[in-house]
C-alpha positions as CSV (number, residue, x, y, z in Angstrom):
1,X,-61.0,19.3,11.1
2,X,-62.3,20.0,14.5
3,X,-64.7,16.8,14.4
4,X,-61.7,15.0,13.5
5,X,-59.6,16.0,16.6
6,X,-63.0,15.6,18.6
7,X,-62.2,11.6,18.2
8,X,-58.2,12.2,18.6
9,X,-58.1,12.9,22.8
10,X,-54.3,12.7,22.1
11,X,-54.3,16.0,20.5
12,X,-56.6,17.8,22.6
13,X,-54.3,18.4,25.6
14,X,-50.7,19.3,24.7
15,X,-49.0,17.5,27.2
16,X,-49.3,14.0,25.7
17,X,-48.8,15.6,22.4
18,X,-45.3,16.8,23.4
19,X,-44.3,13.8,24.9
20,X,-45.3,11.4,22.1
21,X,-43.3,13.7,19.7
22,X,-40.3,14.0,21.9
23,X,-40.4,10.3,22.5
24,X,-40.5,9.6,18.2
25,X,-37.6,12.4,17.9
26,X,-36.1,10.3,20.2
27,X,-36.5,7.4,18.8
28,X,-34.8,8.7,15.0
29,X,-32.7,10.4,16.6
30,X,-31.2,7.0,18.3
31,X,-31.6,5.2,14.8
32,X,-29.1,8.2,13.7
33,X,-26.8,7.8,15.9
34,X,-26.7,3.9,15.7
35,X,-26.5,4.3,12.0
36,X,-23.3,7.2,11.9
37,X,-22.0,5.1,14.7
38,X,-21.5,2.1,12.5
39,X,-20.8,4.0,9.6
40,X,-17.7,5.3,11.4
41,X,-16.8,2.2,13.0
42,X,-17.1,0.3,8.9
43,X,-14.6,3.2,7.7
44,X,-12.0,3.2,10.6
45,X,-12.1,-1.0,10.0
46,X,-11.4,-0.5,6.7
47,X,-8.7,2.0,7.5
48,X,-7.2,-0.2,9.7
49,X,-7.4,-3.3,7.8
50,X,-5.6,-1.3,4.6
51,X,-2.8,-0.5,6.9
52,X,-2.6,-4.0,8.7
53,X,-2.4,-5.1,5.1
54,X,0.3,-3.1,4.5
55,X,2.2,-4.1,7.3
56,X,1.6,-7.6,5.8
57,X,3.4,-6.3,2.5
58,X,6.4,-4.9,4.3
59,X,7.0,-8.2,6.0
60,X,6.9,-10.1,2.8
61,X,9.1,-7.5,1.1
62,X,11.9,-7.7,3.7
63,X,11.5,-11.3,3.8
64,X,11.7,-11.4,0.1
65,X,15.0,-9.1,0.0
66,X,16.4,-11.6,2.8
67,X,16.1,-14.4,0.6
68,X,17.7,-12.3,-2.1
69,X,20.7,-11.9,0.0
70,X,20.6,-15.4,0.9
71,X,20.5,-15.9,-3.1
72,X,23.5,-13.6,-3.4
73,X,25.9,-15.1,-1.0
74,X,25.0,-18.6,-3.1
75,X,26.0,-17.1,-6.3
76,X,29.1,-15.8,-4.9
77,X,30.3,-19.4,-4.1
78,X,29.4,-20.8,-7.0
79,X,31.1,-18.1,-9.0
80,X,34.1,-18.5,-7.2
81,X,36.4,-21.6,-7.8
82,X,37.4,-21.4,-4.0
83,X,36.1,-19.0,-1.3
84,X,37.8,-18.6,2.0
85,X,37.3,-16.8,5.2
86,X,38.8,-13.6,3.7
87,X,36.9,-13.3,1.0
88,X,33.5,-14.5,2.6
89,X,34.6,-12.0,5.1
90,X,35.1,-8.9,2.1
91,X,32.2,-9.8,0.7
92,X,29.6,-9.7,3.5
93,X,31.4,-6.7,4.4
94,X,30.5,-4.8,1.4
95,X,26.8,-6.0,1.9
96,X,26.5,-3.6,4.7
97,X,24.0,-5.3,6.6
98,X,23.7,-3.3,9.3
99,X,22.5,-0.8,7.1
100,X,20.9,-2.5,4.4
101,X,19.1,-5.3,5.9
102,X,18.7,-3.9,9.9
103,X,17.0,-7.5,10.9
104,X,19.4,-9.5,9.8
105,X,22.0,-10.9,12.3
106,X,24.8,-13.0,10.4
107,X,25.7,-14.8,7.1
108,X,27.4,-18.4,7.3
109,X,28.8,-20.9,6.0
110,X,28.1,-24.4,7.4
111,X,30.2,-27.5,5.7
112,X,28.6,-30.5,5.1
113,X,30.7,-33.9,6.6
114,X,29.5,-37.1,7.0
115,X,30.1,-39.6,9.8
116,X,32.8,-41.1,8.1
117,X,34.5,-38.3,7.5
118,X,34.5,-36.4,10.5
119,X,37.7,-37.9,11.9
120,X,39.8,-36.4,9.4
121,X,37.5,-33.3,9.2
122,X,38.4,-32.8,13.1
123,X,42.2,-33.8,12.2
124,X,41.7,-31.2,9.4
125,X,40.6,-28.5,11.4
126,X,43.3,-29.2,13.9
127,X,46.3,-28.7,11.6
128,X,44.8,-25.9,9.9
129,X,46.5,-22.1,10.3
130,X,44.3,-19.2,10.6
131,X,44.5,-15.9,9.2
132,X,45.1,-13.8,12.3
133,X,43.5,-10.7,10.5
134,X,40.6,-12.0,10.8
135,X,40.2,-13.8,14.4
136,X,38.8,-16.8,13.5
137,X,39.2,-19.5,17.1
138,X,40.7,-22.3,16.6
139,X,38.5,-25.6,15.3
140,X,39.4,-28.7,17.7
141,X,36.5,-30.5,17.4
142,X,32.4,-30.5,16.1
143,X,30.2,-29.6,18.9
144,X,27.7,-30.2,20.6
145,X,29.8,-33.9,21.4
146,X,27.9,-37.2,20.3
147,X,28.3,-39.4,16.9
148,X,25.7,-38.5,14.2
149,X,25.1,-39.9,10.6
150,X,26.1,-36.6,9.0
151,X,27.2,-33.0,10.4
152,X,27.1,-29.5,9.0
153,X,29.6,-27.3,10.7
154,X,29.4,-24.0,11.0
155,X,33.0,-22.7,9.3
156,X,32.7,-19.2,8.3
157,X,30.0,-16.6,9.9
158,X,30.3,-12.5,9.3
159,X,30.3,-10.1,11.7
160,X,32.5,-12.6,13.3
161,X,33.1,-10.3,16.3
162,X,29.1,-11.2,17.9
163,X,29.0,-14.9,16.7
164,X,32.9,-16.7,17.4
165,X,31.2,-18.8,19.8
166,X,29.3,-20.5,16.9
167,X,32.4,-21.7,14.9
168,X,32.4,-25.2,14.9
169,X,29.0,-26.1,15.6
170,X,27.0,-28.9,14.2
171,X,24.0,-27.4,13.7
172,X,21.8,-30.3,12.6
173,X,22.2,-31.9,15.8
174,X,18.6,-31.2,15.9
175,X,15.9,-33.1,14.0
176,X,13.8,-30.5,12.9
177,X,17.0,-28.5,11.6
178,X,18.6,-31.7,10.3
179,X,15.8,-32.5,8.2
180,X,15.3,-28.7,6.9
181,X,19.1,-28.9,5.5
182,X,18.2,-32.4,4.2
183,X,15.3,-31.6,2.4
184,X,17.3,-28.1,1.4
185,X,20.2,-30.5,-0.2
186,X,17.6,-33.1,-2.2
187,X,15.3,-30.4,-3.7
188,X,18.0,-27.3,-3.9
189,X,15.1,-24.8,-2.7
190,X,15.5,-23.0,0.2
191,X,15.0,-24.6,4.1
192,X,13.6,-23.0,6.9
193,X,13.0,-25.5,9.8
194,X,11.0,-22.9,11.8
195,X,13.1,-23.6,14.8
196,X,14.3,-20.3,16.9
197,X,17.8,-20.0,17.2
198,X,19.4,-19.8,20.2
199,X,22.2,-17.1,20.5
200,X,23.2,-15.1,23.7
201,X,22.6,-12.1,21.2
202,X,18.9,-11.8,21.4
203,X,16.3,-13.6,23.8
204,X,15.3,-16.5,23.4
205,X,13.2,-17.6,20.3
206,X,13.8,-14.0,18.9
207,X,15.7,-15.4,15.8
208,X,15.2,-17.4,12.7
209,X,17.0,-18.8,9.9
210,X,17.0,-19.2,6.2
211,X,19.2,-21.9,4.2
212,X,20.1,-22.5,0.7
213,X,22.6,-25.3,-0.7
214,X,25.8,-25.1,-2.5
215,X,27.1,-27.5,-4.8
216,X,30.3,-28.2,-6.5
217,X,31.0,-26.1,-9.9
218,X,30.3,-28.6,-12.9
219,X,28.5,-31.5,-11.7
220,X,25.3,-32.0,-12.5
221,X,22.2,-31.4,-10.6
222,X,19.1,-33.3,-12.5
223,X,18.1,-36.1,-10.0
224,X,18.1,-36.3,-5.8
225,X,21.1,-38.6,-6.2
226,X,23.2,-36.4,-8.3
227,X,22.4,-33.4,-5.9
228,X,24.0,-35.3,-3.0
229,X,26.7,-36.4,-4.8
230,X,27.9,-32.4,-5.6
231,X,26.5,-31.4,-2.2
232,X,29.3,-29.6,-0.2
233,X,27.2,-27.3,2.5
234,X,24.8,-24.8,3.1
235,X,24.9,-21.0,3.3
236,X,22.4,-19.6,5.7
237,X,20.9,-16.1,7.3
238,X,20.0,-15.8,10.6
239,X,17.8,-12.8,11.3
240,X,15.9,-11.0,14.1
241,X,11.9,-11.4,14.1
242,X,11.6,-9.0,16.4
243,X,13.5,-6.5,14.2
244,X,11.7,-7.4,11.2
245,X,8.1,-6.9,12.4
246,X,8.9,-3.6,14.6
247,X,10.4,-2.6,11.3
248,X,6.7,-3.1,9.4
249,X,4.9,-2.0,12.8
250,X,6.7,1.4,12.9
251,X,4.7,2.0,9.8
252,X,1.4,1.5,10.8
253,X,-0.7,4.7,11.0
254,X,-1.8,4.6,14.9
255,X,1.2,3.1,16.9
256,X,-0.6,1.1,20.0
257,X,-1.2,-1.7,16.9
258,X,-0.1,-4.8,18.5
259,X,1.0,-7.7,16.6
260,X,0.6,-11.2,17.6
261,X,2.9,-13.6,14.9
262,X,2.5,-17.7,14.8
263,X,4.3,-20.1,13.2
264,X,1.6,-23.0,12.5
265,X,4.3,-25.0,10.4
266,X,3.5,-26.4,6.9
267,X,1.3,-27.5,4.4
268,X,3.0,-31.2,4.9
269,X,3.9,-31.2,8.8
270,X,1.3,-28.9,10.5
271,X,1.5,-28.3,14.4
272,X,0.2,-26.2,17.3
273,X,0.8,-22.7,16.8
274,X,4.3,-21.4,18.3
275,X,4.4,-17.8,19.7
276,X,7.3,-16.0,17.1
277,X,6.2,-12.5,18.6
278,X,4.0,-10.5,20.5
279,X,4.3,-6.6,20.9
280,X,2.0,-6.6,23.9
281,X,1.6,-2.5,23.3
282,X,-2.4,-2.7,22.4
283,X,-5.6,-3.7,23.7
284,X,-4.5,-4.9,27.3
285,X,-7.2,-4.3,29.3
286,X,-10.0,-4.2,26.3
287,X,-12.6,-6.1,25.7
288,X,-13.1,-8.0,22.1
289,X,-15.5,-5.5,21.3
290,X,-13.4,-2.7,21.9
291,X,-11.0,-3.6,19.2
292,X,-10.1,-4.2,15.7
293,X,-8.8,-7.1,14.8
294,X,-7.6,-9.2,11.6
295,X,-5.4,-12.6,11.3
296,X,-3.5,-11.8,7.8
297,X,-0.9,-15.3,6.6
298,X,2.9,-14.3,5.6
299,X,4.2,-16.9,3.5
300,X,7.5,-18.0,5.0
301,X,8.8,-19.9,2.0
302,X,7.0,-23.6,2.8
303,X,5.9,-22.5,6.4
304,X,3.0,-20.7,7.5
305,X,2.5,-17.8,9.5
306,X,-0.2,-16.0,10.5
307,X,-0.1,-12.2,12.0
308,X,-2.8,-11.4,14.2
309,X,-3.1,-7.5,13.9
310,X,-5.4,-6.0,16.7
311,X,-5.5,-2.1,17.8
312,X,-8.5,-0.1,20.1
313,X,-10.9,1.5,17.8
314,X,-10.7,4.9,19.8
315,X,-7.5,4.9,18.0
316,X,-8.6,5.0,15.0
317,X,-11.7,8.0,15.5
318,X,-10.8,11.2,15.1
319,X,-12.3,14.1,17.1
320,X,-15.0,14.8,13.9
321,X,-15.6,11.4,14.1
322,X,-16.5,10.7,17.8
323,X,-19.0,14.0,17.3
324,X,-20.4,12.7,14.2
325,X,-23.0,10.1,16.2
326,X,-23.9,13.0,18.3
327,X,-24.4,15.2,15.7
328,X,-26.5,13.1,13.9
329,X,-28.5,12.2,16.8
330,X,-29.0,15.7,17.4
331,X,-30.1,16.2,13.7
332,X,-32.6,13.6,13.4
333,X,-34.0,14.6,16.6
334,X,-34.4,18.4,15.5
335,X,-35.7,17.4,12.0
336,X,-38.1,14.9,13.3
337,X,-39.7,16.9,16.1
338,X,-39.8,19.5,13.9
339,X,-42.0,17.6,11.9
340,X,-44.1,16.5,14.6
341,X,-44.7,20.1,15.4
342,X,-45.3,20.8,12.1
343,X,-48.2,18.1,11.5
344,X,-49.6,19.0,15.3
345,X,-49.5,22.7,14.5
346,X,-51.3,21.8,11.0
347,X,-53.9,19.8,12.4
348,X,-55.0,22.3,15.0
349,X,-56.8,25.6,13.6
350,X,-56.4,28.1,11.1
351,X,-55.2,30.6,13.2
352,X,-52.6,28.4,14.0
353,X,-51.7,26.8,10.4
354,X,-51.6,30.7,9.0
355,X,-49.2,31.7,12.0
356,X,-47.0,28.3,11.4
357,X,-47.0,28.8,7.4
358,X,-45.6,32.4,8.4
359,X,-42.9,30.6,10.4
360,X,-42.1,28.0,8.5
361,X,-42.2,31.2,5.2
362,X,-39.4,32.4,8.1
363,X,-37.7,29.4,8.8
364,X,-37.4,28.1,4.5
365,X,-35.4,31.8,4.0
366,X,-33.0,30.9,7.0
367,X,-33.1,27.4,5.6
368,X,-32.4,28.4,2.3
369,X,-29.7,31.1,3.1
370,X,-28.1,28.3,5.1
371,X,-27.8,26.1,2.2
372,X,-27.0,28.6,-0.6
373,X,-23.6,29.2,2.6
374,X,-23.2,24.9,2.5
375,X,-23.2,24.8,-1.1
376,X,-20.5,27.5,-1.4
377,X,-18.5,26.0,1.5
378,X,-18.7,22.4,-0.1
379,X,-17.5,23.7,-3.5
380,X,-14.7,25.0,-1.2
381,X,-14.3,22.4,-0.1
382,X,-14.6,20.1,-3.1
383,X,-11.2,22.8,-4.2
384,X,-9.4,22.0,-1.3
385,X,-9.8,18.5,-1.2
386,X,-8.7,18.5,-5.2
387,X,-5.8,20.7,-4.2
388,X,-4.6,18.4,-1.4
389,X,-5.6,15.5,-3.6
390,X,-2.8,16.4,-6.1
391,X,-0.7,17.5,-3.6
392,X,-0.4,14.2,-2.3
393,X,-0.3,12.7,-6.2
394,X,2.7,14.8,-7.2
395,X,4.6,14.1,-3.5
396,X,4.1,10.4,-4.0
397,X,5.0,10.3,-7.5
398,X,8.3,12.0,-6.4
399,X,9.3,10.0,-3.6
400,X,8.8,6.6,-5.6
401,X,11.1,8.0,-8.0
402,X,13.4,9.4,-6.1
403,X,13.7,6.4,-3.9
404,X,11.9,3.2,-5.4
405,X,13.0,4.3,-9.2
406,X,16.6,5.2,-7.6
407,X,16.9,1.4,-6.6
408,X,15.8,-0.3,-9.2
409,X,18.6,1.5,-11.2
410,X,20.9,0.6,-8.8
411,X,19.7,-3.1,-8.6
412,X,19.8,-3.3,-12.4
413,X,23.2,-2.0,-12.7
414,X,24.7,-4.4,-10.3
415,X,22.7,-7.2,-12.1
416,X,24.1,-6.1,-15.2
417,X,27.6,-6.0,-13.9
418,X,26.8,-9.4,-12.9
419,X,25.5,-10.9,-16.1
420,X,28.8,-9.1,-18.0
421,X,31.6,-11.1,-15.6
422,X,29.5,-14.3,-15.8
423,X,28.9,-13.9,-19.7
424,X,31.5,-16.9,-20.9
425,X,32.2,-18.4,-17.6
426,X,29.5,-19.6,-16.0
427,X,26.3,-19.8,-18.9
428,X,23.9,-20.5,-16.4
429,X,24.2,-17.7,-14.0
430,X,24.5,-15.8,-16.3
431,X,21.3,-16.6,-18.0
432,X,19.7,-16.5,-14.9
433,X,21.5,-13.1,-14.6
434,X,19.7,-11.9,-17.8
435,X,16.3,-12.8,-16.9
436,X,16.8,-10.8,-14.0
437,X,17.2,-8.0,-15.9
438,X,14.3,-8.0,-17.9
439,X,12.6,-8.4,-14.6
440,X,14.2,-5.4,-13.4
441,X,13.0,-3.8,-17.1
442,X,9.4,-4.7,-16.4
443,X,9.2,-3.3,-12.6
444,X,10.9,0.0,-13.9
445,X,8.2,0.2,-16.5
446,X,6.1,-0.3,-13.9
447,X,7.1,2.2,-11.7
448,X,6.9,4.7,-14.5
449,X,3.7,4.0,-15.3
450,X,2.3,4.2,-11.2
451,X,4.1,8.0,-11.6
452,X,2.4,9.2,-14.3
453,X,-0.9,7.3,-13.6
454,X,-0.5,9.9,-10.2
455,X,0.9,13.0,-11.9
456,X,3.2,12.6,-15.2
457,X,6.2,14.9,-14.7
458,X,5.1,15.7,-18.4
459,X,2.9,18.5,-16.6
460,X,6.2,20.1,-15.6
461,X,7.0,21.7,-18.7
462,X,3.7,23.3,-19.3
463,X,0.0,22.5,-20.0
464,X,1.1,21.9,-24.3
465,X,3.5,19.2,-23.5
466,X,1.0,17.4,-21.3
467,X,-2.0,18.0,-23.9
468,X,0.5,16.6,-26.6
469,X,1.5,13.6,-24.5
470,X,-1.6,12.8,-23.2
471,X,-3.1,12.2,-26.8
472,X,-0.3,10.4,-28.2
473,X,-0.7,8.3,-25.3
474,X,-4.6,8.1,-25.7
475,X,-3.7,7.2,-29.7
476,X,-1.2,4.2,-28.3
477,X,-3.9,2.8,-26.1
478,X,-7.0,2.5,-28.1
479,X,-5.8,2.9,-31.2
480,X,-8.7,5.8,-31.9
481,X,-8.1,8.7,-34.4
482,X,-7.0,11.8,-31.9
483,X,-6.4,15.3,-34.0
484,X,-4.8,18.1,-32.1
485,X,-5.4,21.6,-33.3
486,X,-4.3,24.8,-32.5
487,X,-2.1,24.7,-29.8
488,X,1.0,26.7,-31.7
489,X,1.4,29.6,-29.1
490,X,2.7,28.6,-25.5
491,X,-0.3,28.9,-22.8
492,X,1.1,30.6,-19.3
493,X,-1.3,28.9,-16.7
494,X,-0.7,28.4,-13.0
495,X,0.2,24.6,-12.1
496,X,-3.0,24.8,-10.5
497,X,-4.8,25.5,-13.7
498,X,-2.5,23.1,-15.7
499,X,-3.3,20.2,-13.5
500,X,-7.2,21.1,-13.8
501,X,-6.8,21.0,-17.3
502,X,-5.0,18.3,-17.7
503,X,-7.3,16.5,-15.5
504,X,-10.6,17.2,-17.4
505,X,-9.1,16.2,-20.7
506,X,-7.9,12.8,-19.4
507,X,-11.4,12.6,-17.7
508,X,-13.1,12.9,-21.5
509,X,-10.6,10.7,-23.3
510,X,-11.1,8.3,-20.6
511,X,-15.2,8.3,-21.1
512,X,-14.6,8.4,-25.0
513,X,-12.5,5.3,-24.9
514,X,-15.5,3.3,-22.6
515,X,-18.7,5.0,-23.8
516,X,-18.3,6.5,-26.7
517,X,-17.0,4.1,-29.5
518,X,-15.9,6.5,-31.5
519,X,-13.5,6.5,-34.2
520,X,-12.2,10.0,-34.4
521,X,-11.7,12.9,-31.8
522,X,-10.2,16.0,-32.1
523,X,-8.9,18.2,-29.6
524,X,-8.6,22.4,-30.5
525,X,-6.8,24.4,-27.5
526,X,-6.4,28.4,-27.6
527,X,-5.4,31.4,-25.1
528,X,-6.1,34.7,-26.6
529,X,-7.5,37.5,-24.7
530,X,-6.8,36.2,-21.2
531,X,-9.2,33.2,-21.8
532,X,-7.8,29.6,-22.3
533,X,-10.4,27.4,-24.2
534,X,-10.5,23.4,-25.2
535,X,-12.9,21.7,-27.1
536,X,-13.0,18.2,-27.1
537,X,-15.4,16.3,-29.3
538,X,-15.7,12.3,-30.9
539,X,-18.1,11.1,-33.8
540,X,-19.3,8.3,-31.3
541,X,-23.0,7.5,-29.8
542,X,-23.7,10.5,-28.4
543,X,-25.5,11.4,-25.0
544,X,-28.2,8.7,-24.1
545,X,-31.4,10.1,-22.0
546,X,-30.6,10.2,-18.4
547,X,-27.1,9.5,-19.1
548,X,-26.0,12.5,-17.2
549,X,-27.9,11.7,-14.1
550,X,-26.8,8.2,-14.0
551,X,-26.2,7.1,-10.4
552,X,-22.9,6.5,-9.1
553,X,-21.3,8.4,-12.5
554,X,-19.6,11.2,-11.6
555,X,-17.2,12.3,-14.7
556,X,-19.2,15.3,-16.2
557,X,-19.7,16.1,-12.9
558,X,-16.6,16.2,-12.2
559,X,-15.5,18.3,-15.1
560,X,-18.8,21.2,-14.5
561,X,-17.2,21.4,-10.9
562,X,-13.3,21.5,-11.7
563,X,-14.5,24.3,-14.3
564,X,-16.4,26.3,-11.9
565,X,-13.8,26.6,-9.1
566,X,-11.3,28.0,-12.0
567,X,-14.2,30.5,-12.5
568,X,-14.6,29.3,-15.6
569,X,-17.1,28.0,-18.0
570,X,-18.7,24.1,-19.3
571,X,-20.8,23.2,-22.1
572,X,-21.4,19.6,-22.8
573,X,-23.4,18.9,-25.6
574,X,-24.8,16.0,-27.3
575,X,-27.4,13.6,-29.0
576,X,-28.1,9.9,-29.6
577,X,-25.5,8.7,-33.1
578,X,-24.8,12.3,-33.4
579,X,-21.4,12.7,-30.9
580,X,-20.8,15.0,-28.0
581,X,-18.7,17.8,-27.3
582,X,-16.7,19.5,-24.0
583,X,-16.3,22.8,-24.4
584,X,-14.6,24.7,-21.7
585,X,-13.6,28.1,-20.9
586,X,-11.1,29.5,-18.1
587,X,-10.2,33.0,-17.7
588,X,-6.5,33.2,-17.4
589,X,-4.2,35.3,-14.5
590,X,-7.7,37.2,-13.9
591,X,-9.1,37.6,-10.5
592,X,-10.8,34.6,-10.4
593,X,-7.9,32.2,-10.0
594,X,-6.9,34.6,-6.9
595,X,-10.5,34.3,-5.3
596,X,-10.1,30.4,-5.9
597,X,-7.0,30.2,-4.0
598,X,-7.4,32.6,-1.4
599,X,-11.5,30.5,-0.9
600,X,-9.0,27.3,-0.6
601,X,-6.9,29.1,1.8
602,X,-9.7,29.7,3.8
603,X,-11.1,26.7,4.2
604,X,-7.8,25.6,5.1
605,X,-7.7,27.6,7.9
């Protein structure tokens, strides 16, 4: 050893020594840094590209429930042999749009006349006696002046008080509009000409519109020529874009998101990019680098828009995670100098290497009492995070349905009302009607299926009901043998407990169905003696070598750790073609489901 150093000079004087070491810590301790640094920058990205995404959602929701209205109002004139201003006036009224639909401006009416009939349109509109109930001005002549092939005049628009100004307008007098409502009439889709409305209501470009056509009762509608034949007008929406997106921006989880939104026309008539709306809250000032960005499309029926989200990435770091670089940094420099001490000290003398063994005998108790106190606070943490986990589960599962599950009954009763009054008189609405319902059927299902795929509110009446649900539901999915023994007397278990339970079983039903092919399982569940036990065990492959270990499989895991923070106890046995079997133990109302809670609590706090 000491010929060996005799040829190292580096080691003979300790001043280069400690430099060349400090300079290496520093070095990893950079690489640490730069590495936790882009780790946290990837997961606040993805954060903010989950919730930019969901802003994308709510705008194509409330678009979507726009167009329903729009759909609505349609099927209300063509239910109706005749529909006047009173009427369209009751029923926009009972749409309550300024609560319902907060974006939306007005609901109209526009007739369609053609340039020979305009004169006695005009004449028409002249001689014609208004209901004074309802205020509408008096029609003299179609505006804005000039002679045109064809018109469609505004006739009827609700809230009337906000738009009487806009009675009597032509509004195709522009091209883009005009051939919207043309195309609208020849194809009977909706129209949307992209072109912002003006109104003294809202600023300039701030407003949009959405058109469907209505046609006579009875004629038919197979070819472009028979269409224009039955044509009579066009009922359209008029909405607020600024409305609608502060609506989905409101949402977002850090509010200085700014949102930039482009109308870049459509797939047949593309164009230049036209500002709809800028929030101009985030990023002034910033540098590209700075911020997160993402361009996301929103299908506007045939145009296309794109949403430009953007938001400063210090928004999106907590106070953990702008340490976290540091921290590391400080880590890797610790752990690597201490290793460059550690080879120095070992490649000086023995007096030395017996003195730094003694240390390092010192420094592997510390370093082992340190990590015996991590473990213990990760598996408290491991129960907090579960607790918070189902937390979370069972307050989403409520509010979707209390709210989502609450509308969609509400939706289908009105549909079915609908499809009742429309059942002899009008066939076709009212098979339309129909299908609507078993749309409605299939999203309710749906809905049911999101709750109880978060918590099923079978866990509510006790830990039996959910066993006994949870099998039959196993049986009705894979169509596997399940048996269920022993569960006669009622087991008193905290929620806690229950949903622990509950959990673990679904976890080894689930690998059974995927790994195990198995044709039978049975299921025993007992509580005597303050002890709740389940045993759950197929006739499948068994456990393969290594299975257990396997990387990036986590379910026994899973089930060894929910087990031990219920103080409780696993065994999971198992060989190749010979089955496995969970058994589990949990002492019940003991102490040790008041020393999980209050060691949750803590960490908590």
């Amino acid at each position: 050893m000491a010929g060996l150093l005799a040829h190292k000079p580096l080691f003979s004087r300790s001043r280069p020594a400690w430099w060349a070491g400090v300079l290496l810590s520093l070095g990893i301790g950079a690489m640490f840094h730069l590495a936790a640094n882009k780790t946290i920058e990837y997961d606040a990205s993805e954060r903010f590209l989950h919730q930019a995404q969901n802003a994308q959602y709510n705008i194509n929701s409330r678009l979507n429930a726009y167009t329903d209205v729009l759909r609505g109002t349609v099927s209300f004139f063509h239910a109706a042999e005749h529909v006047d201003r009173a009427s369209f006036h009751r029923y926009v009224n009972g749409l309550n749009i300024e609560q319902q639909f907060p974006a939306l401006d007005n609901i109209n009416y526009a007739h369609y006349v053609s340039a020979a009939e305009r004169p006695a349109f005009e004449l028409a509109m002249r001689n014609h006696n208004e209901d004074p109930a309802h205020s509408y001005p008096p029609q003299l002549h179609i505006w804005p002046a000039g002679q045109r092939e064809q018109y469609w005049v505004l006739t009827m628009i609700e809230p009337l008080a906000e738009f009487r100004e806009k009675i009597g307008r032509d509004i195709g007098f522009r091209a883009p509009v005009a051939r919207a409502l043309a195309r609208g009439r020849d194809t009977g889709t909706l129209s949307a000409s992209g072109t912002p409305i003006d109104s003294v209501h809202q600023p300039l470009g701030a407003g949009l519109a959405l058109r469907l056509p209505v046609y006579r009762n009875g004629m038919p509608l197979h070819t472009v020529e028979q269409r224009r034949a039955a044509y009579i007008g066009s009922v359209g929406i008029g909405f607020s874009v600024p409305r609608l997106l502060q609506a989905a921006l409101e949402q977002m989880q850090v509010s200085d998101t700014r949102l930039v939104l482009h109308d870049v026309g459509s797939d047949l008539m593309p164009h230049a990019p036209v500002l709809l709306f800028d929030s101009r809250r985030a990023g002034m000032g910033l540098r590209p680098g700075d911020l997160f960005s993402v361009v996301l499309p929103i299908e506007f029926h045939e145009r296309k828009w794109t949403a430009h989200f953007s938001s400063p990435k210090r928004s999106w770091y907590s106070r953990f995670d702008s340490l976290l670089p540091w921290v590391a940094m400080g880590c890797g420099f610790t752990g690597s100098l201490l290793f460059y001490l550690l080879f120095h000290t070992l490649s000086s003398s023995r007096m030395r290497a017996v003195k730094m063994a003694k240390e390092m005998t010192r420094e592997l108790r510390t370093s082992q009492a340190r990590l015996q106190q991590s473990h213990i606070r990760l598996r408290r943490l491991a129960a907090h995070g579960e607790q918070i986990k189902e937390l979370e589960r069972k307050r989403i599962a409520r509010e979707i349905h209390d709210d989502l599950g609450q509308n969609l009954l509400v939706l289908r009763i009105d549909i079915d009302i609908l499809a009742t009054r429309t059942r002899h008189r009008h066939p076709r609405l009212h098979a339309r009607a129909q299908q609507m319902l078993g749309q409605i059927d299939s999203s309710i299902k749906s809905v049911r299926h999101i709750i109880n795929d978060l918590r099923p509110q079978v866990l509510d009446l006790g830990l039996n009901a959910a066993v006994e649900w949870q099998i039959a539901q196993f049986r009705q999915r894979c169509g596997i043998m399940c048996e269920l023994v022993g569960h006669d007397t009622d087991i008193h278990i905290d929620d806690h407990g229950a949903t622990a339970i509950f959990r673990i079983l679904q976890e080894s039903l689930s690998n059974i169905q995927q790994h195990a092919h198995a044709s039978l399982v049975r299921v025993e569940l007992h509580q005597a003696g303050g002890l709740l036990s389940m045993t759950i065990s197929d006739n499948g492959i068994g456990l393969r070598d290594g299975s257990r270990n396997k990387i990036g499989s986590f379910g026994l895991v899973g089930i060894e750790e929910r087990i031990h923070l219920l103080g409780g106890s696993c065994a999971i046995t198992g060989s190749p073609n010979a089955g496995t079997t969970v058994a589990i133990s949990v002492p019940v109302g003991g102490v040790t489901a008041r020393q999980v809670s209050a060691a949750t609590a803590d960490l908590a706090i």
